[in-house]
N, C-alpha and C positions, 0 to 999 in steps of 0.2 A: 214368081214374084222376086227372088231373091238375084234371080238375071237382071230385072229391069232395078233393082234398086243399086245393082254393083254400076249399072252404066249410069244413072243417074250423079251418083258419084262420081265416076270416075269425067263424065262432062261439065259435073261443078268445078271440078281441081281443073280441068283442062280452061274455063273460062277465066277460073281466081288467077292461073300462072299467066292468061296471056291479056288479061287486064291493067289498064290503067289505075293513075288512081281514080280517075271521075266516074269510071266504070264501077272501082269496087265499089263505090257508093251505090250506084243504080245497081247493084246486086245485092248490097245491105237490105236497100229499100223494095227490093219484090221477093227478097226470101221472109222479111217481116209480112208482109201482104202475103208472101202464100202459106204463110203460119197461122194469122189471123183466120185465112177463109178457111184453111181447114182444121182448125179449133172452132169455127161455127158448124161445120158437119157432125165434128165430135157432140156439139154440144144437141143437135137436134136427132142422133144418136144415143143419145144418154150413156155415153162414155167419157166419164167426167175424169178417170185418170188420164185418156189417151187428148182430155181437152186442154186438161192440170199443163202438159208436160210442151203440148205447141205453144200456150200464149204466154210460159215463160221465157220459151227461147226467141217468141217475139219480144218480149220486154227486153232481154240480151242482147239480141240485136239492135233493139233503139237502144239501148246502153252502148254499145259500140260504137253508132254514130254521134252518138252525142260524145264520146271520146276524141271524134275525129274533129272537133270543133276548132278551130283558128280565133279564137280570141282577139287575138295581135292584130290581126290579118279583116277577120271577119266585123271587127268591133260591135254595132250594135245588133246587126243581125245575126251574128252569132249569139248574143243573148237573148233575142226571141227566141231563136231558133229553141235553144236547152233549155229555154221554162216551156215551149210547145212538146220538147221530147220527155220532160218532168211530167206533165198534163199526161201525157199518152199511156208512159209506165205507170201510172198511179189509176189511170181511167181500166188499163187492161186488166190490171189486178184487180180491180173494183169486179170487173167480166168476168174474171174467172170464181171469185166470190159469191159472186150470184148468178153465175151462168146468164149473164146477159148480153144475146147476142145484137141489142142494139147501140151497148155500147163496144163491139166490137165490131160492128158498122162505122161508128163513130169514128174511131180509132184507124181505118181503114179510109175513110174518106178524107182525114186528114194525112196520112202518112202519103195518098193520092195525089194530093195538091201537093203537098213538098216533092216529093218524086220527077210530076210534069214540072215544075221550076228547075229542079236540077236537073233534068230530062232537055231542056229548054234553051241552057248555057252551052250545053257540049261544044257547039259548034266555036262558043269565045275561050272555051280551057284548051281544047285541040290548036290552035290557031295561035293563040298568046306564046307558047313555044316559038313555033316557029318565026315568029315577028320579031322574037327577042334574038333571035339566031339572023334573022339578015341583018341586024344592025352593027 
């Protein structure tokens, strides 16, 4: 176990070093999602410390993204966006409170539809570079 957890590592640092930034996002956003899903195993396990300790570092991670926000840049949808990332921290906490794994379904089907939207754009951040470079 302790093999596959060193390579698991050591192919996260190798994705974080050869990532974008639009990438780190879509890596923010499915390390939240696989903390969510497997804080739901924990919890239908009845491992409430090993559930405690995933959907904080989910909450962390939506803290992270909601740091990376552009305000300037993003203006109104960037303030959906951090009252939806406000909504999610507050909803996961509420899950971990009462070990309720349908609001961390909830939380999961949201963080889903934000994902496929940034999932959605790659092709206009990849491309916007380059457009600005043949001018």
């Amino acid at each position: 176990m302790n093999g596959l957890q060193a390579y698991q590592r050591v192919n996260t640092q190798t994705s974080i070093t050869d990532a974008d930034p639009h990438k780190l996002i879509q890596l923010l956003y499915n390390g939240a999602l696989e903390r969510i899903n497997m804080a739901k195993a924990r919890v239908q396990a009845k491992d409430f410390e090993g559930k405690g300790k995933l959907i904080s570092k989910a909450i962390e991670i939506i803290g992270g993204l909601r740091g990376f926000l552009d305000f300037e840049k993003g203006g109104e949808l960037a303030a959906q966006l951090e009252s939806l990332y406000d909504y999610m921290e507050r909803t996961l906490f509420d899950a971990n409170v009462k070990n309720d794994i349908g609001k961390l379904d909830e939380v999961a089907s949201l963080l889903r539809q934000v994902k496929d939207g940034w999932d959605n754009i790659r092709d206009e951040v990849i491309q916007k570079p380059s457009e600005q470079a043949a001018v």
